[in-house]
C-alpha positions as CSV (number, residue, x, y, z in Angstrom):
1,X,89.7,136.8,98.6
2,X,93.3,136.4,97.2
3,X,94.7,132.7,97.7
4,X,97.7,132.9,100.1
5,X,101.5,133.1,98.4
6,X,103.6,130.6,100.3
7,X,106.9,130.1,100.5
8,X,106.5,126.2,98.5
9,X,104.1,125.0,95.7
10,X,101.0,125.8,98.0
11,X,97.6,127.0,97.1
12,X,96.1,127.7,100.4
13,X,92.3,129.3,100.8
14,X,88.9,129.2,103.0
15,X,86.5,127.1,101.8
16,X,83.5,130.3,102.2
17,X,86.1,131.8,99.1
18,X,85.1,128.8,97.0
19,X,81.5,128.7,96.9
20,X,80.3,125.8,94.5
21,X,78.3,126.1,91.7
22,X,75.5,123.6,89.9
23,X,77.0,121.1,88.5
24,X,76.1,121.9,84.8
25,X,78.1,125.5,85.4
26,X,81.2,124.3,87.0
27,X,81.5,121.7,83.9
28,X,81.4,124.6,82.3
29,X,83.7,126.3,84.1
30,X,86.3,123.5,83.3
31,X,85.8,123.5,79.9
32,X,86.4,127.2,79.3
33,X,89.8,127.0,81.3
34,X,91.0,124.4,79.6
35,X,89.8,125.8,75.9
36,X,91.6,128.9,77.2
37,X,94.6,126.6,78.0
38,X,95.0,125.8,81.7
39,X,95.7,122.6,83.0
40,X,93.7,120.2,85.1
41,X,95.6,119.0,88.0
42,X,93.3,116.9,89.8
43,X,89.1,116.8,89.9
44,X,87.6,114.8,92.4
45,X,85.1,114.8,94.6
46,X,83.6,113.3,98.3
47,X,79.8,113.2,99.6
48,X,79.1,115.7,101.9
49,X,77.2,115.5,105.7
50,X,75.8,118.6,105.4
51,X,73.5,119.2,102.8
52,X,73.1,115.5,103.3
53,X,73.3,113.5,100.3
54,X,75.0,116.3,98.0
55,X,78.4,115.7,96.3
56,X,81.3,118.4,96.3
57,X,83.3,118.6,93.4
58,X,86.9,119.6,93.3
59,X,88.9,120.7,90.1
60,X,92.0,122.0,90.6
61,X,93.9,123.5,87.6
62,X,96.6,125.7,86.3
63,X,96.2,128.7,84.5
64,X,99.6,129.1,82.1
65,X,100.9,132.4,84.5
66,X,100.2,132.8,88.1
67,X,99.1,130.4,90.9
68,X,96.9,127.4,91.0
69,X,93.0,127.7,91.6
70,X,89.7,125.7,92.4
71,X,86.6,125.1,90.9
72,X,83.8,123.7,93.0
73,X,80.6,122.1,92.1
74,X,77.8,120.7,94.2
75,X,75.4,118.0,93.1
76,X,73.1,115.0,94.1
77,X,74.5,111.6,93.9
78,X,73.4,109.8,90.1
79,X,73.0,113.3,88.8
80,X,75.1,114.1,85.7
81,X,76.6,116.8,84.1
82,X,78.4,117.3,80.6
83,X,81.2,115.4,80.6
84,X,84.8,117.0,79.9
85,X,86.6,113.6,78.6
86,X,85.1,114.0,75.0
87,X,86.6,117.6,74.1
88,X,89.9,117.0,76.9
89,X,90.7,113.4,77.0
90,X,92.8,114.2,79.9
91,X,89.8,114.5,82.2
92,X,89.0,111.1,81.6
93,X,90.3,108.9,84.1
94,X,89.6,111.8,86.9
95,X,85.9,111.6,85.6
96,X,86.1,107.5,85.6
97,X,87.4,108.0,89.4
98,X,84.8,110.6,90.3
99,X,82.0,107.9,89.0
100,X,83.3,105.6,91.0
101,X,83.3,106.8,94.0
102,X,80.2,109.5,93.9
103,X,77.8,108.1,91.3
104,X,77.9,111.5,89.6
105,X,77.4,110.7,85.8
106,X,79.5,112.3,82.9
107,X,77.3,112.0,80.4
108,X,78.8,111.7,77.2
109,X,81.9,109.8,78.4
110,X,82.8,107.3,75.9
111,X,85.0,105.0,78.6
112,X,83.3,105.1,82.0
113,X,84.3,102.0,83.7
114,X,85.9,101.6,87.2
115,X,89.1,102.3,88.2
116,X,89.9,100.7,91.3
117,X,86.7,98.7,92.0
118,X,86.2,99.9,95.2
119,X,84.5,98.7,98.1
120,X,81.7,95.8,97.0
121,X,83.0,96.6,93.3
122,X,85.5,94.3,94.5
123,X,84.0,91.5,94.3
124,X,83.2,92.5,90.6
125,X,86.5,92.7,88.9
126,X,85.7,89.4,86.8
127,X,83.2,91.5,85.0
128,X,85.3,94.3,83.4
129,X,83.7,95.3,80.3
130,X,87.2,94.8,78.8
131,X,87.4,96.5,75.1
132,X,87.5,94.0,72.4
133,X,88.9,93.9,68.9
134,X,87.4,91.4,66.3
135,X,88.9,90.1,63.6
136,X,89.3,86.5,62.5
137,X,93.1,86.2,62.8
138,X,92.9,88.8,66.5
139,X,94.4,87.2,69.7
140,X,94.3,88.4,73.1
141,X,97.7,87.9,75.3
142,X,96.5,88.3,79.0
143,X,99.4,88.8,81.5
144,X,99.0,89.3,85.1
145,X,97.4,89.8,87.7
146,X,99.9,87.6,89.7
147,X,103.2,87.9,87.7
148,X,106.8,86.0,88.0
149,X,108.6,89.0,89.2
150,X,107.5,90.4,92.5
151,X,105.3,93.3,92.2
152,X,102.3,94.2,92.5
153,X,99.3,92.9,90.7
154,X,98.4,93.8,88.0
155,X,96.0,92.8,84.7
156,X,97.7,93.7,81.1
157,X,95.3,92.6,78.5
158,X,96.8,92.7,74.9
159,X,95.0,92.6,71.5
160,X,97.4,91.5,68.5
161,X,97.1,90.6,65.3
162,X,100.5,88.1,64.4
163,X,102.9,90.0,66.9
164,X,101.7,93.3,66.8
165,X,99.7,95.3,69.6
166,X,97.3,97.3,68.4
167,X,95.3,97.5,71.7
168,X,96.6,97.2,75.4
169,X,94.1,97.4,77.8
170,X,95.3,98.2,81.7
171,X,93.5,96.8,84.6
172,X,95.0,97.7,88.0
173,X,93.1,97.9,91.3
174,X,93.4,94.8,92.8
175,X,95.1,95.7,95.8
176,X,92.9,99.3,96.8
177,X,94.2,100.2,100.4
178,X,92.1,103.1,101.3
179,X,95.0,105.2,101.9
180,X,92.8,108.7,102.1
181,X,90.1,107.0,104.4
182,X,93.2,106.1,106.8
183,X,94.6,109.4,107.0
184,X,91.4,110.8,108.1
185,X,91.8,108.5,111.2
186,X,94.6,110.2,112.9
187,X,95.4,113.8,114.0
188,X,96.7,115.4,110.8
189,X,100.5,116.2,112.2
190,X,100.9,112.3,113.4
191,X,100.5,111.5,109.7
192,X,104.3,111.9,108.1
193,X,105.4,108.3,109.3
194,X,102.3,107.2,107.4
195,X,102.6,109.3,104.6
196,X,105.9,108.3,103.8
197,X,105.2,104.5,103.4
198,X,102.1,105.5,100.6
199,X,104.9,104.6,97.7
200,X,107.9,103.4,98.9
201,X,110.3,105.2,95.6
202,X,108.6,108.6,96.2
203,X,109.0,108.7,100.1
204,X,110.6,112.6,100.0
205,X,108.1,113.8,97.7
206,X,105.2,112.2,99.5
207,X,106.4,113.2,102.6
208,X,107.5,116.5,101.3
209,X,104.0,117.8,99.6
210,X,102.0,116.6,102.9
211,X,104.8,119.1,105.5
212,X,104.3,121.8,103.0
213,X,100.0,121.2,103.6
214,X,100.2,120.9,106.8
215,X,102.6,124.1,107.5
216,X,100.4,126.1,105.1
217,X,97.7,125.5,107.3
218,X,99.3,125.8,110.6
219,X,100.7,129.8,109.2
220,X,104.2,128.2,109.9
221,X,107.2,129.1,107.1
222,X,109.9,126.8,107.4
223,X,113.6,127.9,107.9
224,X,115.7,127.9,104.2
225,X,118.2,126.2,105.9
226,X,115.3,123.2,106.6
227,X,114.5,123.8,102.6
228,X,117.4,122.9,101.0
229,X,118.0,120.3,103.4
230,X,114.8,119.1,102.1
231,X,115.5,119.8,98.2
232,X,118.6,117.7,98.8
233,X,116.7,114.7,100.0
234,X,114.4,115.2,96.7
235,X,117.7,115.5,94.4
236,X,119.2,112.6,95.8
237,X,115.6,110.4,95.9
238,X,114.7,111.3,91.9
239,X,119.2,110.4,91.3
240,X,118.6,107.1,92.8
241,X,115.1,105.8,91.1
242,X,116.0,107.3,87.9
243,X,119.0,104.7,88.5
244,X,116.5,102.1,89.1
245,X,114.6,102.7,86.2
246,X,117.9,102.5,83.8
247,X,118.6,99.2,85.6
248,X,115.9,97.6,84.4
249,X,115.5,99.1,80.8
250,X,119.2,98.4,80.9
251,X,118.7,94.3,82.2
252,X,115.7,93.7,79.7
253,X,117.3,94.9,77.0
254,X,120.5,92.2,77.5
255,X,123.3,95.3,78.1
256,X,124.6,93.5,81.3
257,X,127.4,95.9,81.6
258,X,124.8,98.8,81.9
259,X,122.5,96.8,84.3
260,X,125.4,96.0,86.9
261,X,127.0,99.6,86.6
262,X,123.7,101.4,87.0
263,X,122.5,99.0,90.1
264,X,125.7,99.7,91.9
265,X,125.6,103.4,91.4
266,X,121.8,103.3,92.6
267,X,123.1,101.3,95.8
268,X,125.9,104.6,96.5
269,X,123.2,106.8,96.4
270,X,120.7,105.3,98.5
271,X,123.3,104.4,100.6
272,X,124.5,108.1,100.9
273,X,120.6,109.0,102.1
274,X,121.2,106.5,104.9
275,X,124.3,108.1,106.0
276,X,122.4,111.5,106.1
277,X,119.1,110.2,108.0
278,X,119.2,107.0,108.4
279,X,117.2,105.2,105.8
280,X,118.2,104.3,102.3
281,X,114.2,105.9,101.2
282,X,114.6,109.0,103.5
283,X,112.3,107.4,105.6
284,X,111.8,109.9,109.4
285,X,114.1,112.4,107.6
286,X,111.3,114.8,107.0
287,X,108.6,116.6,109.6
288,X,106.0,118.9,109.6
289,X,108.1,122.2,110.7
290,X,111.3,121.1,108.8
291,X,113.6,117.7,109.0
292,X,115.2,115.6,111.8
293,X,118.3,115.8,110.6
294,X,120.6,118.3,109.0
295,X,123.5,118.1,107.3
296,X,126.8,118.8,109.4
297,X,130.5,119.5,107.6
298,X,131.2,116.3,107.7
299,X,128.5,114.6,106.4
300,X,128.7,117.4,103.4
301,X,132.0,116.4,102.9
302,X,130.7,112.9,102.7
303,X,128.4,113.7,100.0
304,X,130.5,115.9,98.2
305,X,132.8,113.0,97.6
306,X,130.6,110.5,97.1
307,X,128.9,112.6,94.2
308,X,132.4,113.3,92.7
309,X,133.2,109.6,92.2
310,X,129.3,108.7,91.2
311,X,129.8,111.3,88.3
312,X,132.3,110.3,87.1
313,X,130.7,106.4,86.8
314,X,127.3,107.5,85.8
315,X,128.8,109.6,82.4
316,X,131.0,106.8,82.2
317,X,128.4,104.3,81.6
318,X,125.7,106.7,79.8
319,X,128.4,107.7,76.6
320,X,128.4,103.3,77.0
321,X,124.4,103.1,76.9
322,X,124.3,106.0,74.1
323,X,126.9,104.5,71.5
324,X,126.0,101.1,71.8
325,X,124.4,100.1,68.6
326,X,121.9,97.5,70.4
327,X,121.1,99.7,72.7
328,X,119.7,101.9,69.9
329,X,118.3,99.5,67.8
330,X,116.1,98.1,70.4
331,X,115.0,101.6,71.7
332,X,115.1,104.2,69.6
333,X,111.3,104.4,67.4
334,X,109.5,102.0,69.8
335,X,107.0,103.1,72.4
336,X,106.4,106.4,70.4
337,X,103.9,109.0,71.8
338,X,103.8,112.2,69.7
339,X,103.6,115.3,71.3
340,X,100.1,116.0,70.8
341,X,98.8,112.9,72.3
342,X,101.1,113.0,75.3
343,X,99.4,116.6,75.5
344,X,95.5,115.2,74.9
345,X,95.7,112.6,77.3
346,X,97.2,114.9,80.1
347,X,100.8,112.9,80.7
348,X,102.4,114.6,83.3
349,X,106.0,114.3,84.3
350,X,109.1,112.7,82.8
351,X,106.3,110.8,80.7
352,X,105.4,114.1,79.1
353,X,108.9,115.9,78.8
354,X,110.5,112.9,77.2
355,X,107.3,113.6,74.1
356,X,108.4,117.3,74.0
357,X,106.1,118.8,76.5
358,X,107.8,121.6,79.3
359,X,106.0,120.2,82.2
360,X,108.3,120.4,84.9
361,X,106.4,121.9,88.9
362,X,110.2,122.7,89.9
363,X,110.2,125.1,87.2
364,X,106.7,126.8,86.8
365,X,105.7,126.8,90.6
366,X,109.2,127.1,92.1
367,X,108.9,128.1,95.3
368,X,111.3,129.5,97.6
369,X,114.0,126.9,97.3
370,X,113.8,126.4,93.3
371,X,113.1,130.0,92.8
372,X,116.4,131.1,94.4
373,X,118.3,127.7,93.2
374,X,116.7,127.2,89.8
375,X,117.0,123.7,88.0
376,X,117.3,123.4,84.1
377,X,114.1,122.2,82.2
378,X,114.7,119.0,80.2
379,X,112.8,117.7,77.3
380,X,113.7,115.2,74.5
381,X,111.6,115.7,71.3
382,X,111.0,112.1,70.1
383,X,108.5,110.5,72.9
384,X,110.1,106.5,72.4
385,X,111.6,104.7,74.5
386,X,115.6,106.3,73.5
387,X,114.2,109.7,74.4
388,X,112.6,108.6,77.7
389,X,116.2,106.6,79.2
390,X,118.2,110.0,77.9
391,X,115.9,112.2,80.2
392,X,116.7,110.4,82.8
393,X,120.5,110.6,82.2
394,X,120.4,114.5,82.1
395,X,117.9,114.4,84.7
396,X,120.4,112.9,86.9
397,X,123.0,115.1,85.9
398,X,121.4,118.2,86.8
399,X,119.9,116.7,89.9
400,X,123.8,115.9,90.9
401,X,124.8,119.6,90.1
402,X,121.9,121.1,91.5
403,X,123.5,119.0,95.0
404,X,126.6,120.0,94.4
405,X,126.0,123.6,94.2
406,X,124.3,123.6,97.5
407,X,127.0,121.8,99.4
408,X,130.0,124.1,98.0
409,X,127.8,127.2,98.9
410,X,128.5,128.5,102.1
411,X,124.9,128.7,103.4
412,X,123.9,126.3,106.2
413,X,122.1,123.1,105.9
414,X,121.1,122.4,109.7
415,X,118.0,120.3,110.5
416,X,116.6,123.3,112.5
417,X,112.6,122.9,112.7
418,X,109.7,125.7,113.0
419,X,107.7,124.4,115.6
420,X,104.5,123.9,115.1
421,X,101.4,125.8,116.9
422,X,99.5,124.0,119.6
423,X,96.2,125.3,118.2
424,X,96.2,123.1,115.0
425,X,95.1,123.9,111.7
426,X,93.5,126.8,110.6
427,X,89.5,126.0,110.2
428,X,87.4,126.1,107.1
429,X,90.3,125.8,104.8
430,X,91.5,123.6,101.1
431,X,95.0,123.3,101.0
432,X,96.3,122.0,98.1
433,X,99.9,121.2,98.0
434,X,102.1,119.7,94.8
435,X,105.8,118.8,94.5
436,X,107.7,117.1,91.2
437,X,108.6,114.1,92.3
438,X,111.2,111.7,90.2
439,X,107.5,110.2,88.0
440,X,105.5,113.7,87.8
441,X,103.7,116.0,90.4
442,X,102.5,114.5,94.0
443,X,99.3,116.0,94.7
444,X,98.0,116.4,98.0
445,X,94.8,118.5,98.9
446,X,93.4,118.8,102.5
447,X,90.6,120.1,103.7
448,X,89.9,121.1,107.3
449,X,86.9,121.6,109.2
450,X,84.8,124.5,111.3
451,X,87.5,123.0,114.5
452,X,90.5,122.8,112.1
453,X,90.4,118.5,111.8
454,X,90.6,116.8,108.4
455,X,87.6,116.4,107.0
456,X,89.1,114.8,103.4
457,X,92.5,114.2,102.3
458,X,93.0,113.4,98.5
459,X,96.3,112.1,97.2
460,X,97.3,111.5,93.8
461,X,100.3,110.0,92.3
462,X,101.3,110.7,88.8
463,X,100.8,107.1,87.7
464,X,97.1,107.8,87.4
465,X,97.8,110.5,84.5
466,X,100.4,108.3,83.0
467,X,99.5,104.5,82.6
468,X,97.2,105.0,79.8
469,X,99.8,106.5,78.1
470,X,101.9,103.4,78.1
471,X,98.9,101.9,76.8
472,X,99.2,103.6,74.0
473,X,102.9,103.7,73.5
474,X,102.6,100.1,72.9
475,X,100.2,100.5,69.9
476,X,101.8,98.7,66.3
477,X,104.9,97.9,68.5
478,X,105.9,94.0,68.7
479,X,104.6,92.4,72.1
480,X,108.2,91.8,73.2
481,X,108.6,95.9,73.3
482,X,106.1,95.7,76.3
483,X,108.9,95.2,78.9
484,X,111.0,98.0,77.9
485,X,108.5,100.3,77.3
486,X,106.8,99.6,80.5
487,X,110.0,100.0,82.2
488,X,110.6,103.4,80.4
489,X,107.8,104.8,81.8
490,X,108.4,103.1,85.6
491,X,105.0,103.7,86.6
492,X,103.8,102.4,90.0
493,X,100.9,100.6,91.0
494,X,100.5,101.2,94.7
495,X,100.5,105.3,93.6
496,X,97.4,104.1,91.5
497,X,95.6,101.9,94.4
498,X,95.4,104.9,96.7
């Protein structure tokens, strides 16, 4: 059976179309799509009731042309299979995870160690087999997990030798929520007011991915009018925390002038969200069936003015951040990942466009909205920390144009809603649902039961692809490069403690 084409970047099929196979053939499986050049989304997995005591594996990847698809395996917990990680190091944190949580084995892993430390792991964080580098004159620099700034905690464990890095080893985890197991708790169309507080800077495109599941599911199409209301509301959330990335790469590097300007621009655009729904994070602007609230002339008018006057500021102040000579001296050649490893260890994102790689969702599973109102593909070639901060400057230009040509067209942005079918969700069916937010791809995959309830939700955040790369970004850099090129990559630790 064909997998359904819907109007968003949706996979939708029944589970009796995805039959799974031993374990040892779907690794195989796997491998020979991505020898032949496909990408792996997500893999994960969850015990099932029934067979008791098996484990259902879930790889969901992307062939090069066409839609997504799904590769299922079925296996007893402690069983192994050949692992992935040593021919595509980009399976290796999905493996680590799928360890974790099912005891499946991937033998031949060379870094299996928890992620999270979940459940009565816990209580075993003290015990991470952290790597070591010997050497008579080697130092470790531990920072974290309780920092001076307030965020979330986490452990950054460096290895120098004088003032160079040559190993940074990440240990996050120390706050795991249980975010999936919650969601399972509720009826799945009650869940948007949950959804949207998973990660606070990627509200819309949370919110966003799980409407488009839930729709697919419940054989509703949303109105266009509903659409672009919604791809407005994505534009305007990736405008403002690409702002808040700039402001800090700005602040640590000492260009005060940049720091202030870019804050205050952030502030008119968030600002701008609140005028249209209330909430500066889009927060109850989005529902399953479309939004709450539409865009009337005068709020459009609002918008289109306050976007005038931002553009102006924001090319204003990036010629400033581009010709200032301090501004490339301490960017430009530090935090460098090469194309090739940003490709082998499966960055995804702004992460991987700003190392040369044309990964952009908006562009290669379009959609309805995209498809009709396309969005330029950005890279930068150079993968430091100068190629990272100019993405985001173009990035927010076209996300301000891409606006902009929406609200001069003449088509109407109301906050009409399909409503949704009493009946629920259709039964026996794996949804899997994706949308490019402002960091990478928001993955969302549900699965219903024979009575059309949840029976597993996975979320993943683009962090989890992306924090080992700043790991390696900060290889033969000084230690004081650590702040700017963690704040180039502005990767979030609550998307990693699902």
């Amino acid at each position: 059976m064909q997998p359904a084409l819907l109007p968003g970047p949706v996979l939708l099929q029944p589970t009796e179309a995805l039959p799974p196979a031993g374990l040892e053939a779907w690794a195989g499986a796997c491998a020979e799509a991505l020898e032949s050049g496909e990408t792996l989304l997500t893999l994960f997995g969850r015990l099932l009731d029934e067979p008791a005591g098996q484990v259902l594996v879930t790889a969901v990847l992307l062939p090069a042309r066409g839609p997504m698809r799904v590769l299922r395996g079925l296996g007893a917990p402690g069983a192994s299979y050949p692992s992935l990680t040593q021919r595509f190091p980009a399976a290796q944190m999905f493996e680590r995870e799928l360890w974790e949580q099912t005891g499946l084995q991937p033998a031949g892993h060379p870094w299996c160690k928890p992620v999270r430390y979940e459940g009565a792991r816990q209580q075993q964080m003290h015990q991470h087999p952290f790597f070591m580098l010997r050497g008579p004159q080697v130092h470790e620099v531990g920072v974290g997990p309780v920092h001076a700034s307030v965020i979330e905690p986490g452990h950054f464990r460096f290895m120098c030798l004088g003032e160079e890095v040559h190993h940074l080893e990440i240990q996050l985890g120390y706050q795991h929520r249980g975010v999936e197991a919650l969601l399972l708790r509720h009826p799945p169309l009650a869940l948007a007011s949950r959804v949207e507080c998973i990660v606070g800077d990627s509200t819309i495109a949370y919110t966003g991915a799980y409407c488009q599941a839930v729709e697919a599911l419940a054989g509703v199409v949303v109105a266009s009018t509903a659409q672009r209301v919604r791809g407005i509301a994505l534009e305007l959330e990736r405008i403002a925390m690409h702002l808040a990335a700039l402001t800090g790469l700005a602040t640590d590097i000492a260009h005060l002038q940049g720091g202030a300007t870019l804050g205050r621009l952030r502030t008119a655009i968030i600002n701008a969200t609140m005028r249209l729904c209330g909430s500066r994070f889009g927060r109850g602007w989005l529902r399953p069936g479309g939004v709450r609230f539409g865009i009337n002339d005068a709020q459009r008018a609002d918008l289109q003015q306050t976007l005038a006057a931002f553009s102006t500021d924001v090319v204003q102040i990036g010629g400033l951040l581009q010709s200032a000579r301090s501004v490339r001296a301490r960017l430009q050649g530090v935090g460098v990942v090469a194309p090739q490893v940003a490709r082998d260890l499966g960055l995804v994102g702004l992460s991987a466009r700003a190392c040369g790689l044309a990964q952009d969702l908006r562009a290669r599973l379009p959609g309805s909205l995209y498809g009709a109102h396309p969005i330029p593909l950005q890279t930068q070639p150079d993968g430091d920390c100068w190629a990272r901060m100019l993405l985001r400057l173009r990035e927010i230009d076209d996300s301000v144009a891409w606006i902009q040509g929406l609200l001069a067209g003449s088509q109407a942005l109301n906050g009409e809603a399909s409503l949704l079918p009493p009946g629920g969700l259709a039964p026996d069916s794996l949804c899997v649902s994706v949308q490019e937010g402002f960091r990478g791809p928001v993955i969302q995959v549900l699965e219903t039961d024979a009575h059309g309830a949840l029976r597993h939700y996975k979320l993943q955040d683009p962090s989890l692809c992306n924090w080992f790369g700043l790991a390696w970004a900060v290889r033969h850099n000084d230690i004081s490069d650590f702040p700017i090129c963690n704040k180039s990559f502005d990767l979030s630790y609550c998307g990693n403690d699902l």
